[in-house]
PDB file with SEQRES, HELIX, SHEET and CRYST1 records, atoms N, CA, C and O in Angstrom:
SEQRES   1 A   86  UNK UNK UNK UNK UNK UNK UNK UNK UNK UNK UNK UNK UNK          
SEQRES   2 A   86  UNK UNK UNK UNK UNK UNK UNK UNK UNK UNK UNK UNK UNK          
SEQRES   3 A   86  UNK UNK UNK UNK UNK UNK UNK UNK UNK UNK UNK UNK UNK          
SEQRES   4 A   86  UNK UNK UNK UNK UNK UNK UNK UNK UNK UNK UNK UNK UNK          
SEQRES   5 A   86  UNK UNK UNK UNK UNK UNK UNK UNK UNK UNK UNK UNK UNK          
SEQRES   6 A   86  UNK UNK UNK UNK UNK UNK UNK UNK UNK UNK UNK UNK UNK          
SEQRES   7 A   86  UNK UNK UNK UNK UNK UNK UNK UNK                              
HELIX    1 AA1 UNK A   30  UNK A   43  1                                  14    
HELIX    2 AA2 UNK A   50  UNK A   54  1                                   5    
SHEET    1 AA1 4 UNK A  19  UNK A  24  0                                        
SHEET    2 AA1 4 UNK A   2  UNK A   9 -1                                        
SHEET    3 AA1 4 UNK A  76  UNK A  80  1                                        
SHEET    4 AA1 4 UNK A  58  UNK A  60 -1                                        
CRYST1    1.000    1.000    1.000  90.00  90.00  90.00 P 1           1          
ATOM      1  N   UNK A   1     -81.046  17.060 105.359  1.00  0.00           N  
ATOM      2  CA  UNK A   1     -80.440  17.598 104.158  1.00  0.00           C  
ATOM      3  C   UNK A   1     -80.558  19.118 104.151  1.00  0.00           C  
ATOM      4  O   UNK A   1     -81.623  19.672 104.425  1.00  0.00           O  
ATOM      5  N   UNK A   2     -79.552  19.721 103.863  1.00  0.00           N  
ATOM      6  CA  UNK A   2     -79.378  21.200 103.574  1.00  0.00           C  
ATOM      7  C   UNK A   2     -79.516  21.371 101.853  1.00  0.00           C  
ATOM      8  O   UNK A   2     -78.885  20.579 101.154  1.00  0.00           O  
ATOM      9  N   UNK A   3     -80.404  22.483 101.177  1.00  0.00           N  
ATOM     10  CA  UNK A   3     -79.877  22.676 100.214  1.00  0.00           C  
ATOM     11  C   UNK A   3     -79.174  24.312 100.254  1.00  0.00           C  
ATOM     12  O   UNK A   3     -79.494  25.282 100.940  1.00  0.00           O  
ATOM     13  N   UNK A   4     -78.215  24.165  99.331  1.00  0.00           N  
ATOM     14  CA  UNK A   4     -77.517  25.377  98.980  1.00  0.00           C  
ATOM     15  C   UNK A   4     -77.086  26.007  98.043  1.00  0.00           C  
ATOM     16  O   UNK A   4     -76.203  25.284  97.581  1.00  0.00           O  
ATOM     17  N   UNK A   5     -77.168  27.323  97.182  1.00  0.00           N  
ATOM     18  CA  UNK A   5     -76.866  27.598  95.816  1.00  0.00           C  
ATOM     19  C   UNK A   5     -75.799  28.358  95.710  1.00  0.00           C  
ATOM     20  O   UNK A   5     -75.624  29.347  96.421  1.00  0.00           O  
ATOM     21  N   UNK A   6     -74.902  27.925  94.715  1.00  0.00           N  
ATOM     22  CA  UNK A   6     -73.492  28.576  94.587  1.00  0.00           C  
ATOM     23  C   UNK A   6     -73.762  29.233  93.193  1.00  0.00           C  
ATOM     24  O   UNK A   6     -74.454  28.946  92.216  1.00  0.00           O  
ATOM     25  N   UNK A   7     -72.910  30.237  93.535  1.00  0.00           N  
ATOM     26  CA  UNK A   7     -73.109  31.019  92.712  1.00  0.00           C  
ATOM     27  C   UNK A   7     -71.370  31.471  92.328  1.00  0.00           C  
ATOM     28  O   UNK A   7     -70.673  32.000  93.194  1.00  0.00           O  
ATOM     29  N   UNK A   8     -70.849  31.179  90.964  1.00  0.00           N  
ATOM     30  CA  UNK A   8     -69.512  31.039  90.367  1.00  0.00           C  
ATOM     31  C   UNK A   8     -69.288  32.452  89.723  1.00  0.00           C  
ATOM     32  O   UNK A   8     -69.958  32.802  88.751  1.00  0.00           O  
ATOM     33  N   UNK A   9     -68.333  33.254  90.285  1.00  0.00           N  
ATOM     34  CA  UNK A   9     -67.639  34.440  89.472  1.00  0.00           C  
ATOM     35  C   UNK A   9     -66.351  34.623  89.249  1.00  0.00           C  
ATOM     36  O   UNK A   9     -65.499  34.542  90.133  1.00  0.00           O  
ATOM     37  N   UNK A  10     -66.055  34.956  87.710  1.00  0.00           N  
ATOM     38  CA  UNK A  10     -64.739  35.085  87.222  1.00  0.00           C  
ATOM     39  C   UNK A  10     -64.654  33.663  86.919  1.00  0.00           C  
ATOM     40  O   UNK A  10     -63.521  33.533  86.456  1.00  0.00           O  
ATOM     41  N   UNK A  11     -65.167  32.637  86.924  1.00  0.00           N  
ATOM     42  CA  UNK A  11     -64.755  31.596  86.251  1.00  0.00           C  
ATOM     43  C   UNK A  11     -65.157  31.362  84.852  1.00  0.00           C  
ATOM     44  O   UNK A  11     -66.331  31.698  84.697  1.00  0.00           O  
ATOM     45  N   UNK A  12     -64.452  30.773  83.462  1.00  0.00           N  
ATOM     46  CA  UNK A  12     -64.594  30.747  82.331  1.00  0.00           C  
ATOM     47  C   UNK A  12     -65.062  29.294  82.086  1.00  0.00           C  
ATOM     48  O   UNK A  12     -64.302  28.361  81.828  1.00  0.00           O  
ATOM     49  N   UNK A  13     -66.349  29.220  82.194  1.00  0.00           N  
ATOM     50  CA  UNK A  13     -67.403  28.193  82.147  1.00  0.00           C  
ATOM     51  C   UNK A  13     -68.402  27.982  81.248  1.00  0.00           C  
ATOM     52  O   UNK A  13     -68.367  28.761  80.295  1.00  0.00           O  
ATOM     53  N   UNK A  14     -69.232  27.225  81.240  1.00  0.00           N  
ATOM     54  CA  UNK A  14     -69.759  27.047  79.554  1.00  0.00           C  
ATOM     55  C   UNK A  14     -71.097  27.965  80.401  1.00  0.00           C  
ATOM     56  O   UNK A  14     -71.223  28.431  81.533  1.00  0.00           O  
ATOM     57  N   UNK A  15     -71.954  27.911  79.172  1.00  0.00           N  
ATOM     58  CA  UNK A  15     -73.288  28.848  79.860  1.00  0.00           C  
ATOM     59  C   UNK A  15     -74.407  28.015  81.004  1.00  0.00           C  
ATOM     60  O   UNK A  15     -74.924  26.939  80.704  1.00  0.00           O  
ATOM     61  N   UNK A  16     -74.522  28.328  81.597  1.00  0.00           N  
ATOM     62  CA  UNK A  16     -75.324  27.610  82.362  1.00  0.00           C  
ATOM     63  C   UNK A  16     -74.698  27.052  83.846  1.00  0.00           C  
ATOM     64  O   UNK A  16     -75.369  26.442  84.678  1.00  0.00           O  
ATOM     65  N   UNK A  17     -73.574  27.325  83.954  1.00  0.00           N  
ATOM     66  CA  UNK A  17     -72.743  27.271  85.086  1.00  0.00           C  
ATOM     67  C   UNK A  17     -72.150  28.482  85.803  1.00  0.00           C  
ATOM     68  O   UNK A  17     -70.949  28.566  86.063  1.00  0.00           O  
ATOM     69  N   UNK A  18     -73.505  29.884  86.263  1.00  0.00           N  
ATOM     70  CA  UNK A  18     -73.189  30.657  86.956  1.00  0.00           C  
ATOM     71  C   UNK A  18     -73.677  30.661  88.693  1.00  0.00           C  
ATOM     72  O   UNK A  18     -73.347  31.362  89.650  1.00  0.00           O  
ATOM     73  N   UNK A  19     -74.755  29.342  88.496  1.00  0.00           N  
ATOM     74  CA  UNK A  19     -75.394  28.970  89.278  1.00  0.00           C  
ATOM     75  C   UNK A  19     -75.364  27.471  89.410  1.00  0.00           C  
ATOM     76  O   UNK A  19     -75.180  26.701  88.468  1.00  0.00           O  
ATOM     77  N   UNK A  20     -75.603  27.057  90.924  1.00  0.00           N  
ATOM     78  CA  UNK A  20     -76.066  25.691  90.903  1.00  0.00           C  
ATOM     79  C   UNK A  20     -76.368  25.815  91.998  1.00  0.00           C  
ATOM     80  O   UNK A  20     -76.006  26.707  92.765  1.00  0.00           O  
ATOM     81  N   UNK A  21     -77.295  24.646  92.275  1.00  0.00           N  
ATOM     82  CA  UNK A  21     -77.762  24.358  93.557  1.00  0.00           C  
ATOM     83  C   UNK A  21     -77.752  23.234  93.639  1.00  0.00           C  
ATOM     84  O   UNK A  21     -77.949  22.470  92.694  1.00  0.00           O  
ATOM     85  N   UNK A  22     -77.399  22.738  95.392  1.00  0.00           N  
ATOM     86  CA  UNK A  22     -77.352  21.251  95.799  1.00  0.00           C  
ATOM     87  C   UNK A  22     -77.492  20.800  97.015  1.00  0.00           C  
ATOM     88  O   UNK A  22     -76.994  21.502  97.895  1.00  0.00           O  
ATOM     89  N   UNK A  23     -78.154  19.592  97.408  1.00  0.00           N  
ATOM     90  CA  UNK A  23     -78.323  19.044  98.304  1.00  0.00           C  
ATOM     91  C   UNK A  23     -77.047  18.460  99.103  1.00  0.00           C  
ATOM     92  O   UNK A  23     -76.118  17.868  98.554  1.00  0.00           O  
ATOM     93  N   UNK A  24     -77.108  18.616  99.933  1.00  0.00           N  
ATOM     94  CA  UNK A  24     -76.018  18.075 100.652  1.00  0.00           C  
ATOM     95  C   UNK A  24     -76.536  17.591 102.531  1.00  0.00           C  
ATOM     96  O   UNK A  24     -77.551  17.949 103.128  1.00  0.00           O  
ATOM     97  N   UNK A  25     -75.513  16.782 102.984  1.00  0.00           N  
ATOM     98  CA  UNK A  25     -75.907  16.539 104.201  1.00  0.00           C  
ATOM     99  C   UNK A  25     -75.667  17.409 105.573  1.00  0.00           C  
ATOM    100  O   UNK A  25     -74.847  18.313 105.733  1.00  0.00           O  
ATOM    101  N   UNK A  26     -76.474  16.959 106.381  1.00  0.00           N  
ATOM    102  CA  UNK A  26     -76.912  18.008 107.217  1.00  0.00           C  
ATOM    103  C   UNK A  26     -74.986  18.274 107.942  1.00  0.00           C  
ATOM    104  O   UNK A  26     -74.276  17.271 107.874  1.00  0.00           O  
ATOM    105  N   UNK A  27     -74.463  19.327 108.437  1.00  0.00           N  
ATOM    106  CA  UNK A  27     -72.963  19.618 108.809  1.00  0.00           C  
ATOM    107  C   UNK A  27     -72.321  19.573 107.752  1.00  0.00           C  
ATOM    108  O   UNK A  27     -71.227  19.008 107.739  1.00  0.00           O  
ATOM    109  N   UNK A  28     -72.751  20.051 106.822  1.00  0.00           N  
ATOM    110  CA  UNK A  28     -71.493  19.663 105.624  1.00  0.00           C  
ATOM    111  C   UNK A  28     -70.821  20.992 105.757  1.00  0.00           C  
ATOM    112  O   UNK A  28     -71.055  21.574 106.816  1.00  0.00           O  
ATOM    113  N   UNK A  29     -70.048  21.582 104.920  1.00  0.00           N  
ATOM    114  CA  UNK A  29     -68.605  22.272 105.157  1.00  0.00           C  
ATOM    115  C   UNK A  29     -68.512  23.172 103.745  1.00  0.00           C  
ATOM    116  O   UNK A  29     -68.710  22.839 102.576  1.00  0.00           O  
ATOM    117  N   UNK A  30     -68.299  23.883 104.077  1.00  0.00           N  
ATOM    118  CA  UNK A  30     -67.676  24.743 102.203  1.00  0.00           C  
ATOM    119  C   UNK A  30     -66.492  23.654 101.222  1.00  0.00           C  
ATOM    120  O   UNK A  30     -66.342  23.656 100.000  1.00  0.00           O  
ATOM    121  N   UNK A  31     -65.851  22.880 102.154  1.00  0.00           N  
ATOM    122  CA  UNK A  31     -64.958  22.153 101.478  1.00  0.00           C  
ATOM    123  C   UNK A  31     -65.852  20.689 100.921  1.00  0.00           C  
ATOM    124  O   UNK A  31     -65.301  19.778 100.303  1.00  0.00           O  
ATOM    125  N   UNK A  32     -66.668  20.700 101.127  1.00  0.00           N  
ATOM    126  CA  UNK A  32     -67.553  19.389 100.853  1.00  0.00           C  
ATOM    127  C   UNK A  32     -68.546  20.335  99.320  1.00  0.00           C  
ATOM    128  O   UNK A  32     -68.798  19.902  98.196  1.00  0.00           O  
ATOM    129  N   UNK A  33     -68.842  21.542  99.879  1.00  0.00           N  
ATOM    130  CA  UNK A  33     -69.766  22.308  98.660  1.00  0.00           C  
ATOM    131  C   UNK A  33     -68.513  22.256  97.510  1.00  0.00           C  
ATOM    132  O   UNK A  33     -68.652  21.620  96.466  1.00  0.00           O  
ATOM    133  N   UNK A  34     -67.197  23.054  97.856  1.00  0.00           N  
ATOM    134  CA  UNK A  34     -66.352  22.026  96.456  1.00  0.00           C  
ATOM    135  C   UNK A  34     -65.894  21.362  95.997  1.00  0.00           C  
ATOM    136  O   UNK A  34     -65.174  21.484  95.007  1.00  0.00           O  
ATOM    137  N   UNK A  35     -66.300  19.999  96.855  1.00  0.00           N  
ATOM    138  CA  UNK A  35     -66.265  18.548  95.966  1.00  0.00           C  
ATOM    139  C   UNK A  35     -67.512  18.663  95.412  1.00  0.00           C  
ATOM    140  O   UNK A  35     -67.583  18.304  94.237  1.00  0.00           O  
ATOM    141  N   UNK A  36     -68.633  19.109  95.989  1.00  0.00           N  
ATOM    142  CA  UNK A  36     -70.023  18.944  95.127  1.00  0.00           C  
ATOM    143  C   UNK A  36     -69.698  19.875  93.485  1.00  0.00           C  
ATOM    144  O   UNK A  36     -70.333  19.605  92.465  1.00  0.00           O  
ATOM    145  N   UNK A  37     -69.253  20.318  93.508  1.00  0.00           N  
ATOM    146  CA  UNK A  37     -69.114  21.504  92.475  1.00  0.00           C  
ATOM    147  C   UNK A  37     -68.021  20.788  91.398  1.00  0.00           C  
ATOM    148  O   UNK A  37     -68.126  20.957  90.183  1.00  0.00           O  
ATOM    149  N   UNK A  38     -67.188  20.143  91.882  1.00  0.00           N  
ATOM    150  CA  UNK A  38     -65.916  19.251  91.053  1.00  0.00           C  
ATOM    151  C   UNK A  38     -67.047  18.177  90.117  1.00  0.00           C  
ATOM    152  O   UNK A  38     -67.363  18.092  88.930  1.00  0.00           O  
ATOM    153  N   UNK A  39     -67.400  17.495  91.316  1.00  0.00           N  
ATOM    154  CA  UNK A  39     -68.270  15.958  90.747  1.00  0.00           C  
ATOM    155  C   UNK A  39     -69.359  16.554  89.948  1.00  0.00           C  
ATOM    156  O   UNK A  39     -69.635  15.804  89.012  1.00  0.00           O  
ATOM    157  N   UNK A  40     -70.160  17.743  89.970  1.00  0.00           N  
ATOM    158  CA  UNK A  40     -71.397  18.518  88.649  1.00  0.00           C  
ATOM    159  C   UNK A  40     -70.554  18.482  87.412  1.00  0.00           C  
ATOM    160  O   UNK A  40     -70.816  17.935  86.341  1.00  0.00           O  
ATOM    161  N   UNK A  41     -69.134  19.397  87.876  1.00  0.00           N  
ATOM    162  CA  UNK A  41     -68.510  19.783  86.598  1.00  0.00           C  
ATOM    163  C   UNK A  41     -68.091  18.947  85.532  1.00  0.00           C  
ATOM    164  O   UNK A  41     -68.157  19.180  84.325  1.00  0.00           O  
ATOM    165  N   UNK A  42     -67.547  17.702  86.260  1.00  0.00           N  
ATOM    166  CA  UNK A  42     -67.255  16.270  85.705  1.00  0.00           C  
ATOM    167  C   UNK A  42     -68.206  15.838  85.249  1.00  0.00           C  
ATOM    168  O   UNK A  42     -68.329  15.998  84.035  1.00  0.00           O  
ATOM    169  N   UNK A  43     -69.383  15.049  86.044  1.00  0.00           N  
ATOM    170  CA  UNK A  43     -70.951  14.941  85.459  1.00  0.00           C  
ATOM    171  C   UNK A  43     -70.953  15.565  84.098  1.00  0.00           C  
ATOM    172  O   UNK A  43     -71.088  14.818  83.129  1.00  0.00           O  
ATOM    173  N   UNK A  44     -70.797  17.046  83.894  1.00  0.00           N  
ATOM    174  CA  UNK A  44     -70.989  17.766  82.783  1.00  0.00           C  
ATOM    175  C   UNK A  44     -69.825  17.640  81.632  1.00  0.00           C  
ATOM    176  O   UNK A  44     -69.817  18.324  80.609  1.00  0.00           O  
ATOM    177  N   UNK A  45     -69.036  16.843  81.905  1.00  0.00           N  
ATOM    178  CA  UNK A  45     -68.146  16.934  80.511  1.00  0.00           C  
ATOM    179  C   UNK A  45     -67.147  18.392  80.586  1.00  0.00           C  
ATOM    180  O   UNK A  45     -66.699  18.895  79.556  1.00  0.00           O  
ATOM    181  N   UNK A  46     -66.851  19.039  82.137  1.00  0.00           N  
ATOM    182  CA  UNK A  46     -66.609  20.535  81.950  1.00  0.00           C  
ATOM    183  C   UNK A  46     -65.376  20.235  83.035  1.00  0.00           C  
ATOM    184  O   UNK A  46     -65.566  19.480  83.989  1.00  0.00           O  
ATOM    185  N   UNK A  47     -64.290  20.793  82.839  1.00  0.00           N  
ATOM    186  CA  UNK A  47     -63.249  20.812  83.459  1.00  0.00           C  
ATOM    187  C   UNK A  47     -62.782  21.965  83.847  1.00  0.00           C  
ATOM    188  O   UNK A  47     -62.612  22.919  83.087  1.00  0.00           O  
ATOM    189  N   UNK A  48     -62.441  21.954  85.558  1.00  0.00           N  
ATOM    190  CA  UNK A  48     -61.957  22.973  86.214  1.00  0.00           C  
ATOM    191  C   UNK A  48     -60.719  22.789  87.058  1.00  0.00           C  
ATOM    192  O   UNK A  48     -60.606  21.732  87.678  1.00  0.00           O  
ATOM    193  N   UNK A  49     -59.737  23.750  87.148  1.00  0.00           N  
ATOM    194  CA  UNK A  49     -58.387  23.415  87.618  1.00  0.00           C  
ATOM    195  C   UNK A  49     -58.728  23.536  89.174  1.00  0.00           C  
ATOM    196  O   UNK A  49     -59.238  24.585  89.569  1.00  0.00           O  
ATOM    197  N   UNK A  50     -58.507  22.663  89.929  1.00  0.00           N  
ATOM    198  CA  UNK A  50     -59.015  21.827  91.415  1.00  0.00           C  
ATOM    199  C   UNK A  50     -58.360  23.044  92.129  1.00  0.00           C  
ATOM    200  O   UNK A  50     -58.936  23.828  92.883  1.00  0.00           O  
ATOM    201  N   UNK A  51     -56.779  23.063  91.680  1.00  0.00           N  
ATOM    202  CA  UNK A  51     -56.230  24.226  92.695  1.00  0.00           C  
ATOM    203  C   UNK A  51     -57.106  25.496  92.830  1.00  0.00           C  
ATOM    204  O   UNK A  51     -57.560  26.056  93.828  1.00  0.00           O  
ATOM    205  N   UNK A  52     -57.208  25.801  91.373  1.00  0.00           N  
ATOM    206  CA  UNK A  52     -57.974  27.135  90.942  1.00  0.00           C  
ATOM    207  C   UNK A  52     -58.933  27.305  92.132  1.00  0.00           C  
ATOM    208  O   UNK A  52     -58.845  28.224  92.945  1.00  0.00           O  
ATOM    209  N   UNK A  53     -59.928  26.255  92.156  1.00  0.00           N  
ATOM    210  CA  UNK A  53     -61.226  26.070  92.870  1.00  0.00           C  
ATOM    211  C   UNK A  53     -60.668  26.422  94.804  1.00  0.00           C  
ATOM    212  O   UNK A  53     -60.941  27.340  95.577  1.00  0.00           O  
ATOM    213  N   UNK A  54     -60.017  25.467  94.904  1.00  0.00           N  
ATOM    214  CA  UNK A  54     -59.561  25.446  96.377  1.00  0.00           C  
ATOM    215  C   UNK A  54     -59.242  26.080  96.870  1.00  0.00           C  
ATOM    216  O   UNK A  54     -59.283  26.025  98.099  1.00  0.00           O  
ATOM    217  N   UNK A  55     -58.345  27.815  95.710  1.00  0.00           N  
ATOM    218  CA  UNK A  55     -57.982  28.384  96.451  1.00  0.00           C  
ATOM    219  C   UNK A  55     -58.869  29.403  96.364  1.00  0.00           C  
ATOM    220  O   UNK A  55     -58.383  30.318  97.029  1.00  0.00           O  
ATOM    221  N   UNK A  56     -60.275  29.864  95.742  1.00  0.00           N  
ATOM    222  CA  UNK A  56     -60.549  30.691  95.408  1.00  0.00           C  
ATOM    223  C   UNK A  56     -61.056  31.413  96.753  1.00  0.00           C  
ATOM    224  O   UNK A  56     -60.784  30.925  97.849  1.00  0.00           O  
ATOM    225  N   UNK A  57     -62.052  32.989  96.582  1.00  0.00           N  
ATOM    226  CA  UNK A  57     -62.409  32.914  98.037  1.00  0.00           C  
ATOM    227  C   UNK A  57     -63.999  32.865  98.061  1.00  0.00           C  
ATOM    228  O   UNK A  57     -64.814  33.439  97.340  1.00  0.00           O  
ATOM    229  N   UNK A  58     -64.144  32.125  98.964  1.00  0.00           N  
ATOM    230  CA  UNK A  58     -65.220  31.900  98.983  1.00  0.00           C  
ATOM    231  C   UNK A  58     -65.930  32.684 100.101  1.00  0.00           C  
ATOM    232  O   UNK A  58     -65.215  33.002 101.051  1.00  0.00           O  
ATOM    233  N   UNK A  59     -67.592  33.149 100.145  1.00  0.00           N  
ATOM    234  CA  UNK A  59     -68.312  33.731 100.652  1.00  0.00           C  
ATOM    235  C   UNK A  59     -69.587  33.215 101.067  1.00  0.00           C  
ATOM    236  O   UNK A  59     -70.326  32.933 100.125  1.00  0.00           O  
ATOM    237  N   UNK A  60     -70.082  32.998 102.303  1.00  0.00           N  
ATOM    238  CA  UNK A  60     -71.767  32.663 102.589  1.00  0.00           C  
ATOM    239  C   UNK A  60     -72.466  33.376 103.088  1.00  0.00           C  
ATOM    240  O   UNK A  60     -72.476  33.557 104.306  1.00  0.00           O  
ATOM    241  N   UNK A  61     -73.463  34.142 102.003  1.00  0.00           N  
ATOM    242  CA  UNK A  61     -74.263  35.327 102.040  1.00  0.00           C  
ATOM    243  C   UNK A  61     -73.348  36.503 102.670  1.00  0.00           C  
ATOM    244  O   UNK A  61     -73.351  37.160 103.711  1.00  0.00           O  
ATOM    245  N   UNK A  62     -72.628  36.432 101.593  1.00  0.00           N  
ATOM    246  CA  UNK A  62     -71.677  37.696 101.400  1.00  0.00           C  
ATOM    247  C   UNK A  62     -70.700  38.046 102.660  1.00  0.00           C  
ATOM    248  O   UNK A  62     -70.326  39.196 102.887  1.00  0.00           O  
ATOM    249  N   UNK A  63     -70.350  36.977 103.412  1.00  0.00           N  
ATOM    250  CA  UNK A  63     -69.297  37.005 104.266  1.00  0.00           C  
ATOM    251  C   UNK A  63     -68.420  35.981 103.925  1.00  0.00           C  
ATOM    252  O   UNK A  63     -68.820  34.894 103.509  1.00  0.00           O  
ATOM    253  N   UNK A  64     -66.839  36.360 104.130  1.00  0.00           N  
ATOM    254  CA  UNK A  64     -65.877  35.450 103.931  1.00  0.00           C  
ATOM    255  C   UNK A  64     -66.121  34.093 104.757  1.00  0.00           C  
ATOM    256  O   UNK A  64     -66.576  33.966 105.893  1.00  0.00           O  
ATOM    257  N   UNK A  65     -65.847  33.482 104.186  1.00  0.00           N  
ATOM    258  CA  UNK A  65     -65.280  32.273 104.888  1.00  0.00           C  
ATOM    259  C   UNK A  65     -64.047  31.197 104.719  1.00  0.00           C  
ATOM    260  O   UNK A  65     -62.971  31.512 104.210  1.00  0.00           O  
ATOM    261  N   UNK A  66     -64.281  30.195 105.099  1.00  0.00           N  
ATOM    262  CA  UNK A  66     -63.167  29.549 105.167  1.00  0.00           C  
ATOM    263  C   UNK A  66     -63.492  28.071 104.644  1.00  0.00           C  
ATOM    264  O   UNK A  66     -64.600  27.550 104.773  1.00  0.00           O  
ATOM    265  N   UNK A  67     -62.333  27.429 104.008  1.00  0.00           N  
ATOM    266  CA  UNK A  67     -63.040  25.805 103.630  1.00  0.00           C  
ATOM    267  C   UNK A  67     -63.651  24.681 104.900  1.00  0.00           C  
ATOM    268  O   UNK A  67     -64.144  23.609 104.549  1.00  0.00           O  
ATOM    269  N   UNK A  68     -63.558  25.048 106.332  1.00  0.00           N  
ATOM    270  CA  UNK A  68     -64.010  24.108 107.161  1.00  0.00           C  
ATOM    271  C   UNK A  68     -65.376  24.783 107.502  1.00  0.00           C  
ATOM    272  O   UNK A  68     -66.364  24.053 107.579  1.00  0.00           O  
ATOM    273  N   UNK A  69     -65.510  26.244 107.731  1.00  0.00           N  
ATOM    274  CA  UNK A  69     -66.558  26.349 107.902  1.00  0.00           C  
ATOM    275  C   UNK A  69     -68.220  25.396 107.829  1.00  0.00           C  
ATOM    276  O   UNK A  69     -68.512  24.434 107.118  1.00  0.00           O  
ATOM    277  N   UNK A  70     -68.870  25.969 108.633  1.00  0.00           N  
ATOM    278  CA  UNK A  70     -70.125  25.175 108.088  1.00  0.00           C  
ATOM    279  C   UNK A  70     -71.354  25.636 107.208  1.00  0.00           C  
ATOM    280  O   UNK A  70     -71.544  26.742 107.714  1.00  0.00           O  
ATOM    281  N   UNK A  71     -72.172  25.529 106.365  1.00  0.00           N  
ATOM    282  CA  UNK A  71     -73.134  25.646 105.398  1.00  0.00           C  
ATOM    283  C   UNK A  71     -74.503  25.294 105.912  1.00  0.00           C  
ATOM    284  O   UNK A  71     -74.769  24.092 105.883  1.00  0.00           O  
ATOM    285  N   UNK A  72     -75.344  26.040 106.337  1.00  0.00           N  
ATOM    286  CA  UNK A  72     -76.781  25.917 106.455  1.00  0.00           C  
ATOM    287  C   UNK A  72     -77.832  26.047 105.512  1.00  0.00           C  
ATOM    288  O   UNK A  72     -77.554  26.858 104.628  1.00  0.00           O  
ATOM    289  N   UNK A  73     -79.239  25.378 105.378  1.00  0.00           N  
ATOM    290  CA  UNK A  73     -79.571  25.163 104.508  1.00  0.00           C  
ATOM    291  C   UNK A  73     -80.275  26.826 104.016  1.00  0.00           C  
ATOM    292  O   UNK A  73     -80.574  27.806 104.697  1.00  0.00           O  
ATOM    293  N   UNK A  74     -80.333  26.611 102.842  1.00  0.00           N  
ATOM    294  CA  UNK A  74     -80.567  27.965 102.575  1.00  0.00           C  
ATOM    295  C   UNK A  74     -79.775  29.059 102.146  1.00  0.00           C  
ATOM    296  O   UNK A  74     -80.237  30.139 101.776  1.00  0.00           O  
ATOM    297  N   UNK A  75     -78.058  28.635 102.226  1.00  0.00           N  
ATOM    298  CA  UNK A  75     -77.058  29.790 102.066  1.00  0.00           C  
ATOM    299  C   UNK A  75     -76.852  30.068 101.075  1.00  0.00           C  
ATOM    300  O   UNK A  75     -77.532  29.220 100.498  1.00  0.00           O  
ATOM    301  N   UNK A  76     -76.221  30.884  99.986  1.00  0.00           N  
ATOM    302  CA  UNK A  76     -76.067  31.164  99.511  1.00  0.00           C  
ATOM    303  C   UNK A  76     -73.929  31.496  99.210  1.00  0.00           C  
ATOM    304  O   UNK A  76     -73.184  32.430  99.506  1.00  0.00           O  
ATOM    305  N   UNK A  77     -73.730  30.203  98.534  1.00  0.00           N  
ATOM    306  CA  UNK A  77     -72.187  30.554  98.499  1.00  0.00           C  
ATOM    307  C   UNK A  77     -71.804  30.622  97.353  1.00  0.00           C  
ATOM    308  O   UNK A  77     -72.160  29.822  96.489  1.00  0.00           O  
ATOM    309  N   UNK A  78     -70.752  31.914  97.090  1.00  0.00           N  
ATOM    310  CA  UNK A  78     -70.350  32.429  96.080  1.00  0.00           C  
ATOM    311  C   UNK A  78     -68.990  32.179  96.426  1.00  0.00           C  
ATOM    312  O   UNK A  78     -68.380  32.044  97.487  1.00  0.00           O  
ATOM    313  N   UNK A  79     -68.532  32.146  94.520  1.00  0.00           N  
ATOM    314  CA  UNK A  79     -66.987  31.487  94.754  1.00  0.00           C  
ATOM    315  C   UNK A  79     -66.515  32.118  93.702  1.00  0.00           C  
ATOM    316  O   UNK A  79     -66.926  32.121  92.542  1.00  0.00           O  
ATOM    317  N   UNK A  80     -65.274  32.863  94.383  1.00  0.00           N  
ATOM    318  CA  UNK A  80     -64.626  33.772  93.059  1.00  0.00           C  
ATOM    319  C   UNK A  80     -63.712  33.055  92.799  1.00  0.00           C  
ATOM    320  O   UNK A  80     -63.374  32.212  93.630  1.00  0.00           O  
ATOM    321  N   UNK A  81     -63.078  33.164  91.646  1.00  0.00           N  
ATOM    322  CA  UNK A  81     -62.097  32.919  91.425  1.00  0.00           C  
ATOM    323  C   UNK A  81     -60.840  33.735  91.397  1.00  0.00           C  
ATOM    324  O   UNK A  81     -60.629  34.799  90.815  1.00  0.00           O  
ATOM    325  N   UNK A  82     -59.928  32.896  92.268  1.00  0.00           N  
ATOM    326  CA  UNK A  82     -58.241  33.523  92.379  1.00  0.00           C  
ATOM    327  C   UNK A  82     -58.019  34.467  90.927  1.00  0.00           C  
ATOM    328  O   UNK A  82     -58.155  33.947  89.820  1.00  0.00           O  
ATOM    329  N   UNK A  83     -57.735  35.616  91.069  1.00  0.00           N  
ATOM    330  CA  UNK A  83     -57.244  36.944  90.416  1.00  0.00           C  
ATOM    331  C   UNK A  83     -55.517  36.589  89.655  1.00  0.00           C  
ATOM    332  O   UNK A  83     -54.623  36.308  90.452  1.00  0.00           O  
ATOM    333  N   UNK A  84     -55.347  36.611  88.881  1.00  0.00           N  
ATOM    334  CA  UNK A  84     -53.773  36.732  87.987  1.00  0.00           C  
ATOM    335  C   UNK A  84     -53.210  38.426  87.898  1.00  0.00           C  
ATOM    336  O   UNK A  84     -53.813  39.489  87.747  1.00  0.00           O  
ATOM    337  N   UNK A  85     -52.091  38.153  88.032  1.00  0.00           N  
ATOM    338  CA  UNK A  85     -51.807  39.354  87.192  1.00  0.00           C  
ATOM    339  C   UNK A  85     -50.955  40.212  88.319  1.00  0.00           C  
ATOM    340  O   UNK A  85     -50.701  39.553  89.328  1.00  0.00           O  
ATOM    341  N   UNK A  86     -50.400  41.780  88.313  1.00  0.00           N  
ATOM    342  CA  UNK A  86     -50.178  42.237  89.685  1.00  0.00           C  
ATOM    343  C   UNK A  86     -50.107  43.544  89.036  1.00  0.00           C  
ATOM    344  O   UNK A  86     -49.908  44.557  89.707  1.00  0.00           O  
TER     345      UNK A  86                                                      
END                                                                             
């Protein structure tokens, strides 16, 4: 098991959802950290637009990455959310 803490910016979330941390299995993927992050939010009664999430960009310990990438235990992934506007 890997654990890993995400850390959510620019998203409009109730309090207590700037952080989370979670266990996951050993090779898991950034695209597996946001199904973990869907199934908390649900758990919580808190709804987030899936696209929103999927497309946002995501970072592990402050380098881009990508949704196949892989997640080691200990990382630290931050997930912005897609920008509006021009």
């Amino acid at each position: 098991m890997i654990k890993t803490i995400v850390k959510f910016h620019i998203f409009d979330l109730p309090p207590g959802f700037k952080d989370a941390q979670f266990e996951l299995a050993d090779g898991a993927r950034v695209n597996e950290v946001l199904d973990a992050c869907l199934a908390l939010l649900e758990q919580r009664g808190t709804t987030m637009d899936e696209n929103e999430l999927r497309t946002a960009t995501v970072l592990i310990n402050g380098k881009w990455r990508d949704v196949d990438d892989p997640v080691s235990d200990g990382d630290v992934v931050t997930i912005i959310r897609p920008m509006d506007g021009g």
